[in-house]
BADOPA-690951 format. One record per atom (N, C-alpha, C, O): x, y, z; atom name; chain; residue in three letters. Coordinates in nm, 2 decimals. Each point is the difference from the previous one (the first is absolute). Last residue first. Layout:
# residues N
((X; Y; Z); CA; A; Ala)
...
END
This chain:
# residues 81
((-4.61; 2.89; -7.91); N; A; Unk)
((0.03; -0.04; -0.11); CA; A; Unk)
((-0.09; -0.12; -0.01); C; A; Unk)
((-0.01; -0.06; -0.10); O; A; Unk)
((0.08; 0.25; 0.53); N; A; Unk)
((-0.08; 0.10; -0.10); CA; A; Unk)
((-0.03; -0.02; -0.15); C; A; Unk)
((-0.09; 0.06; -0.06); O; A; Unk)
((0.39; -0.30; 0.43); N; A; Unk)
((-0.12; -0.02; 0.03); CA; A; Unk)
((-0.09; 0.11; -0.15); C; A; Unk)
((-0.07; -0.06; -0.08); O; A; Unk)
((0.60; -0.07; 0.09); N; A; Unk)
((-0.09; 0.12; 0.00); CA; A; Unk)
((-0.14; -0.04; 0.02); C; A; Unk)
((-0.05; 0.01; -0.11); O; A; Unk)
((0.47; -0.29; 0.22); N; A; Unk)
((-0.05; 0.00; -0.07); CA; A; Unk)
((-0.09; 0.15; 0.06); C; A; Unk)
((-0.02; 0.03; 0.12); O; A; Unk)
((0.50; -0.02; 0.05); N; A; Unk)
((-0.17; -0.06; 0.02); CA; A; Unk)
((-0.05; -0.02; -0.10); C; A; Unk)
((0.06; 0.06; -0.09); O; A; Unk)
((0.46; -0.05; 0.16); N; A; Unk)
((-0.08; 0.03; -0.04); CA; A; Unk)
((-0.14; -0.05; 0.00); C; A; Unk)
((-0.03; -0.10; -0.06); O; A; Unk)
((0.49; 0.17; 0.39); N; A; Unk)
((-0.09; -0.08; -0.04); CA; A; Unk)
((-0.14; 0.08; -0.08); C; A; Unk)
((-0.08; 0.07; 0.07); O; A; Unk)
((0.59; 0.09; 0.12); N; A; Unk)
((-0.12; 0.02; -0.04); CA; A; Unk)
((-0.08; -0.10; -0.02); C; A; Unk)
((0.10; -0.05; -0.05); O; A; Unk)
((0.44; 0.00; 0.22); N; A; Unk)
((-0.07; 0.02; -0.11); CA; A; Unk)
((-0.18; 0.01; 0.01); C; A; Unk)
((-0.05; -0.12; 0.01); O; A; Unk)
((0.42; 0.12; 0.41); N; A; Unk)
((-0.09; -0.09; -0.10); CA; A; Unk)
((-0.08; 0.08; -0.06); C; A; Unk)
((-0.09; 0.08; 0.05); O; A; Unk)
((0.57; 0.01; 0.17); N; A; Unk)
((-0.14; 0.05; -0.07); CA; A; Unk)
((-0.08; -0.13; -0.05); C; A; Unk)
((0.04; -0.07; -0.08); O; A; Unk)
((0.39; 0.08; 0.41); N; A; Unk)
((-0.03; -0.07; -0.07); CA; A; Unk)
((-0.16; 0.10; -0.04); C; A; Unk)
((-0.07; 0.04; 0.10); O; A; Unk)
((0.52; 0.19; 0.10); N; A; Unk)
((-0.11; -0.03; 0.05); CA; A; Unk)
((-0.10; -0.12; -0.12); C; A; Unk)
((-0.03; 0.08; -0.10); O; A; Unk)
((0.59; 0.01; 0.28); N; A; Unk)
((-0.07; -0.01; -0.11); CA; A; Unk)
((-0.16; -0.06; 0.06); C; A; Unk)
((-0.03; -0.10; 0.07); O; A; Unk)
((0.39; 0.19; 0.22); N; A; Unk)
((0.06; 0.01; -0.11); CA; A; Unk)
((-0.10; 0.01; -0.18); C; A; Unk)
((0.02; 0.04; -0.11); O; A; Unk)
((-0.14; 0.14; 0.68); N; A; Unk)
((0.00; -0.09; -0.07); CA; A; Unk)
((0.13; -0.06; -0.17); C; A; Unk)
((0.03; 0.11; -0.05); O; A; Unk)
((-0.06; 0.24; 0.52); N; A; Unk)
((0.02; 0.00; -0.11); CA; A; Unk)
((0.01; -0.15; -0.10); C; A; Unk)
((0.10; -0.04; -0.05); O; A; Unk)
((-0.12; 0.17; 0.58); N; A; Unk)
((-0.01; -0.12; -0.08); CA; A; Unk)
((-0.03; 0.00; -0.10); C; A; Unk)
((-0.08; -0.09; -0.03); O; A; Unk)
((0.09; 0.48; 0.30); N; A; Unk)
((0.08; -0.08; 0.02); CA; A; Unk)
((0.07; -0.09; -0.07); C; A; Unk)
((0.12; 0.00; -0.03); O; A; Unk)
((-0.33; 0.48; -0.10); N; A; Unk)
((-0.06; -0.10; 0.04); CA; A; Unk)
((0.12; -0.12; -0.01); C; A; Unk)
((0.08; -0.02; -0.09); O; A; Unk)
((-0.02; 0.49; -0.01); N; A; Unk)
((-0.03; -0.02; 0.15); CA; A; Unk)
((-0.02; -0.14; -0.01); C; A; Unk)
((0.07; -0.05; 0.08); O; A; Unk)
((-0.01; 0.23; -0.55); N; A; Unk)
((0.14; -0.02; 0.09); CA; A; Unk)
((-0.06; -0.04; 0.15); C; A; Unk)
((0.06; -0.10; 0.03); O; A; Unk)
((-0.43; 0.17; -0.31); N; A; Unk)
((0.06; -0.13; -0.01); CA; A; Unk)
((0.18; -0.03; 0.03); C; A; Unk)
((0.06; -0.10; 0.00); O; A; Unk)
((-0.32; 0.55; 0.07); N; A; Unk)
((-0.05; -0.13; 0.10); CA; A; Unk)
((0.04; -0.14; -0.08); C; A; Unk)
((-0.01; -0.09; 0.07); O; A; Unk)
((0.18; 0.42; -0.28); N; A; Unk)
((0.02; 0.08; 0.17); CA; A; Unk)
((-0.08; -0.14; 0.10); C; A; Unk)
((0.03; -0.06; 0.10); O; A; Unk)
((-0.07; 0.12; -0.62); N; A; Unk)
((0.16; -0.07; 0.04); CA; A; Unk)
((0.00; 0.01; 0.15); C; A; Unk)
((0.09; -0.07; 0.05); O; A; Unk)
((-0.50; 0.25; -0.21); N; A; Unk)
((-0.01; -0.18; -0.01); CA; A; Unk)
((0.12; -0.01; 0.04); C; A; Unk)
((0.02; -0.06; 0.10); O; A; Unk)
((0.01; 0.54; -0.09); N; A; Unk)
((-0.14; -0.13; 0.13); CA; A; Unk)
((0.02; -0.09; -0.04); C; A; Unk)
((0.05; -0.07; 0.09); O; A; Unk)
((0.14; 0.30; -0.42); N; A; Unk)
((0.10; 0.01; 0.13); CA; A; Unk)
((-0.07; -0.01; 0.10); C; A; Unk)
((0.06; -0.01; 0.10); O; A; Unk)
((-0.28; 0.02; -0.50); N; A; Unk)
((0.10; -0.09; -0.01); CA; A; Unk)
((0.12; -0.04; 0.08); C; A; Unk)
((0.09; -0.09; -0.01); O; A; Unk)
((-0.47; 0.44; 0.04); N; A; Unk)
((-0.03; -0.06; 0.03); CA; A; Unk)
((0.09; -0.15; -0.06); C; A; Unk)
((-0.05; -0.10; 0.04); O; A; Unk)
((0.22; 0.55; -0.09); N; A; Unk)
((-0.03; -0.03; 0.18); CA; A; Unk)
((-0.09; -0.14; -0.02); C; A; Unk)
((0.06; -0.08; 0.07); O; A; Unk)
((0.11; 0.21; -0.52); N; A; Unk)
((0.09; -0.06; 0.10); CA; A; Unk)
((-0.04; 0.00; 0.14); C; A; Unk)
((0.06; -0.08; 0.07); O; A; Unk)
((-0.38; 0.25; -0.36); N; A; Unk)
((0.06; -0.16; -0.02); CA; A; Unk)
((0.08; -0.07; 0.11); C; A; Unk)
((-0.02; -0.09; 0.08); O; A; Unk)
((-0.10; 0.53; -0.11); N; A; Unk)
((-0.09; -0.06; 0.06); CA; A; Unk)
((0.06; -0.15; 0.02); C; A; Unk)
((0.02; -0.08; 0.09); O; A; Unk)
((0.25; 0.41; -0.36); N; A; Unk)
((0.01; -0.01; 0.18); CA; A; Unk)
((-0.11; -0.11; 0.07); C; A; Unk)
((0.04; -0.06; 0.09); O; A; Unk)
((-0.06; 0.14; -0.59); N; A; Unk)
((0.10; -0.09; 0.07); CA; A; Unk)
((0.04; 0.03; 0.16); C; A; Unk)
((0.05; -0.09; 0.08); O; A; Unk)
((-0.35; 0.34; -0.22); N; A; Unk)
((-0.10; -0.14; -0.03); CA; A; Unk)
((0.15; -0.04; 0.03); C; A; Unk)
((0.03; -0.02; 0.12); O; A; Unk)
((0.04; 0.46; -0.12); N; A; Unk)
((-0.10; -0.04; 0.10); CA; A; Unk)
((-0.05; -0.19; -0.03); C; A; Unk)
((-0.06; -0.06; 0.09); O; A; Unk)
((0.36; 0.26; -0.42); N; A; Unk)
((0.04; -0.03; 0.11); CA; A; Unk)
((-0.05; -0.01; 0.14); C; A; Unk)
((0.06; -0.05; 0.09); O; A; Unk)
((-0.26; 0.11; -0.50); N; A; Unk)
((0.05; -0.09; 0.00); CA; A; Unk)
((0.11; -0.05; 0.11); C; A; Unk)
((0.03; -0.12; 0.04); O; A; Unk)
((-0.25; 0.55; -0.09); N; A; Unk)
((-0.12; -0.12; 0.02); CA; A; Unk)
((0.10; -0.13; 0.00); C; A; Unk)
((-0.02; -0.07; 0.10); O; A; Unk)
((0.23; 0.42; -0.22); N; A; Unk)
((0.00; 0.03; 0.14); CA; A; Unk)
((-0.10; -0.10; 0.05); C; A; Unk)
((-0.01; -0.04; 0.11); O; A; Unk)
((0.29; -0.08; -0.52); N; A; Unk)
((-0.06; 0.11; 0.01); CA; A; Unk)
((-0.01; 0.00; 0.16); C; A; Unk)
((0.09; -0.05; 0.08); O; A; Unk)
((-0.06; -0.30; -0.44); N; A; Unk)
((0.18; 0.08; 0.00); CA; A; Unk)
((-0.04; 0.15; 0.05); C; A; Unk)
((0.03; 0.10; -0.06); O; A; Unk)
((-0.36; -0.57; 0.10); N; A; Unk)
((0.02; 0.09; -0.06); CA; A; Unk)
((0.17; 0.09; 0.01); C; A; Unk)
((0.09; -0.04; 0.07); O; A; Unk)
((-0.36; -0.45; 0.04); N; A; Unk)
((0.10; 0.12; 0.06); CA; A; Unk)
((0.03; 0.11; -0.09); C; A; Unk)
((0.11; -0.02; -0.06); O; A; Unk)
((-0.59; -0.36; 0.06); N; A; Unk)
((0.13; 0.04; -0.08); CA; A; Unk)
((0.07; 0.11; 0.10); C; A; Unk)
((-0.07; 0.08; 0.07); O; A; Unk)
((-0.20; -0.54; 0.02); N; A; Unk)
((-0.01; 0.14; 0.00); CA; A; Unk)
((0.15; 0.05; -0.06); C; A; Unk)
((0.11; -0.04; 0.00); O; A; Unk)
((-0.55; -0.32; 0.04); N; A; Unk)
((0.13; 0.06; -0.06); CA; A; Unk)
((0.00; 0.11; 0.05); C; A; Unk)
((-0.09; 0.09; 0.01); O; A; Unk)
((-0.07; -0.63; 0.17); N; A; Unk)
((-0.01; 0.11; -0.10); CA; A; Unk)
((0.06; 0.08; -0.06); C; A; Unk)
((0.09; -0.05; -0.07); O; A; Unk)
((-0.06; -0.30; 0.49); N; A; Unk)
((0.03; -0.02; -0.11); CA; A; Unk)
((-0.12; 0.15; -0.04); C; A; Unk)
((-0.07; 0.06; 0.08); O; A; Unk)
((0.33; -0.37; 0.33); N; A; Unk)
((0.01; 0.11; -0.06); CA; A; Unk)
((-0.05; 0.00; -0.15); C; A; Unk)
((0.06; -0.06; -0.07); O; A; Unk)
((-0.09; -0.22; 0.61); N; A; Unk)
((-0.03; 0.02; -0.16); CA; A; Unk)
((0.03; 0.12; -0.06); C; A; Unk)
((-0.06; 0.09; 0.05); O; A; Unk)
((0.27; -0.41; 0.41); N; A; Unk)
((-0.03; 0.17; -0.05); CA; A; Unk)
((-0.04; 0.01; -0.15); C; A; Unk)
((0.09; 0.01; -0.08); O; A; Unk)
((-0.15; -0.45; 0.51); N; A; Unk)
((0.07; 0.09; -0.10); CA; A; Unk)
((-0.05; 0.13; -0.03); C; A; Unk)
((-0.10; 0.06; 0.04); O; A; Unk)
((-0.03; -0.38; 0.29); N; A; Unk)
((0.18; -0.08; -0.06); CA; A; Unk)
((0.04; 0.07; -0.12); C; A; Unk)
((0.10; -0.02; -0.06); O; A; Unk)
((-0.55; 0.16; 0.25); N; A; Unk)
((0.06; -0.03; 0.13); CA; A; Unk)
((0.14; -0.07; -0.05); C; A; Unk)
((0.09; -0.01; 0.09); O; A; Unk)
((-0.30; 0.37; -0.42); N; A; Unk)
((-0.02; -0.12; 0.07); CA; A; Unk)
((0.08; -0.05; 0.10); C; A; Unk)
((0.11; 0.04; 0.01); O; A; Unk)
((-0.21; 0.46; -0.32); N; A; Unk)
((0.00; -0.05; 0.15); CA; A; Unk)
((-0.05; -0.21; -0.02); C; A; Unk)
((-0.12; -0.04; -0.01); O; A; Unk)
((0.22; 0.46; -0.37); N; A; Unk)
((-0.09; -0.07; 0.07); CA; A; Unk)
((0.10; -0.10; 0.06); C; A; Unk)
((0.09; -0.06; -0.05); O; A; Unk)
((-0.01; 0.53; -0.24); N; A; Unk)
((0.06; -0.13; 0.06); CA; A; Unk)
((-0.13; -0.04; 0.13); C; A; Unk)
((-0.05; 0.07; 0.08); O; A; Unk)
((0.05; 0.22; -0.59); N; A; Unk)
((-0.05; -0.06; 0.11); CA; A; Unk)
((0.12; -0.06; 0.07); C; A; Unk)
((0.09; -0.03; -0.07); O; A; Unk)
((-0.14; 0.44; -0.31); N; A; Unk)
((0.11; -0.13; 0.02); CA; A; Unk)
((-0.13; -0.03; 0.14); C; A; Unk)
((-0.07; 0.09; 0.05); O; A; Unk)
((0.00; 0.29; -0.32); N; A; Unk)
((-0.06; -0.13; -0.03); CA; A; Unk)
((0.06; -0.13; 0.04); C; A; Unk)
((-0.02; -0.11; -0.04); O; A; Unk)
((0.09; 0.56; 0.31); N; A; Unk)
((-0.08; 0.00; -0.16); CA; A; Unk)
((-0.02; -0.17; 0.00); C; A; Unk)
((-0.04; -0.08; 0.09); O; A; Unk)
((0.20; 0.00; 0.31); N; A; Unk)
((0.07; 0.13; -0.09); CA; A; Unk)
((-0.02; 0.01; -0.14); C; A; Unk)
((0.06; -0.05; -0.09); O; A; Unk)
((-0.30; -0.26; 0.53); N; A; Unk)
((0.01; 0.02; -0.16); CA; A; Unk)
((0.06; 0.18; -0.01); C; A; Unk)
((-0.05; 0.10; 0.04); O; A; Unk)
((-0.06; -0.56; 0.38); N; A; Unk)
((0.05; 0.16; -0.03); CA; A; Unk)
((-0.01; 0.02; -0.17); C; A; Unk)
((-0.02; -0.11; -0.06); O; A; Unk)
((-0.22; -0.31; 0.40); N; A; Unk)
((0.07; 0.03; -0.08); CA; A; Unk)
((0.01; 0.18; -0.01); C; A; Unk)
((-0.08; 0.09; 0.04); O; A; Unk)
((-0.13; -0.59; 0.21); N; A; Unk)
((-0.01; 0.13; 0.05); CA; A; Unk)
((0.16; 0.06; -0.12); C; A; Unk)
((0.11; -0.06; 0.00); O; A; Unk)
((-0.25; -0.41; 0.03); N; A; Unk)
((-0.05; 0.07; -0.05); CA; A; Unk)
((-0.01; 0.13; 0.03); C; A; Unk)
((-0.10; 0.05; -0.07); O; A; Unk)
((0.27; -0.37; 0.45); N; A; Unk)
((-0.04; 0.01; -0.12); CA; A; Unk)
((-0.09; 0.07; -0.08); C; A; Unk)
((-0.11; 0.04; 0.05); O; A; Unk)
((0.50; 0.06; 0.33); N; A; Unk)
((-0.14; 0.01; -0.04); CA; A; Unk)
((-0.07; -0.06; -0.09); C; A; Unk)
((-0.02; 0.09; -0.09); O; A; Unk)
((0.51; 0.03; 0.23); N; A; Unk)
((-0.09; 0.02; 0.12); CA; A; Unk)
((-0.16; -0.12; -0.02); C; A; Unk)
((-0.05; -0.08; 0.08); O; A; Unk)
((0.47; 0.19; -0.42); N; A; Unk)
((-0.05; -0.14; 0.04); CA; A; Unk)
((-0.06; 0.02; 0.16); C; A; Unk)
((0.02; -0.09; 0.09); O; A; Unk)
((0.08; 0.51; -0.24); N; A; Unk)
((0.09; -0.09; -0.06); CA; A; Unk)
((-0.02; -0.12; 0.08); C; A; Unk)
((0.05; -0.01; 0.11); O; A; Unk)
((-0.30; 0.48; -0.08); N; A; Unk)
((0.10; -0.10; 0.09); CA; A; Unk)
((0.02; -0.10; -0.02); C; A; Unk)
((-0.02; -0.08; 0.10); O; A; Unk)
((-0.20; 0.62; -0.25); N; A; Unk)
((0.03; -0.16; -0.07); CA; A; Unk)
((0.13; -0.05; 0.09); C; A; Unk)
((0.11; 0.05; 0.02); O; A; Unk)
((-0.52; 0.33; 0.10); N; A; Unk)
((0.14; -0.02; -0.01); CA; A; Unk)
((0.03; -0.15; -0.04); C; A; Unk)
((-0.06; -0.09; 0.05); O; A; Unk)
END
């Protein structure tokens, strides 16, 4: 079961959509299409239960920061090259 900023790296995927787990955030990325069907409204339900965990525990938490600073990636040279 997916627990919104519980865990790092522990992630859910609806078809091809991911949301991955970090401890100050929620990654979403791939695809998924909603169809105008009965599949499509299975996947948009999924969505919305797990879009209504990250809102559900980032409404509980006290000291709701205003803005979390990212540091940008640092690129390695490729040892292999």
């Amino acid at each position: 079961m997916f627990k919104p900023f519980a865990e790092e790296q522990s992630s859910s995927a609806i078809y091809d959509l991911t949301l991955e787990n970090q401890f100050d955030r929620v990654n979403l990325y791939g695809n998924l299409q909603i169809t105008k069907d009965q599949h499509g409204l299975a996947a948009a339900k999924a969505l919305q239960a797990l879009i209504n965990q990250v809102v559900e525990v980032l409404e509980q938490e006290e000291h709701l920061p205003e803005h979390i600073e990212h540091q940008p990636e640092q690129e390695i040279e490729n040892p292999f090259l």
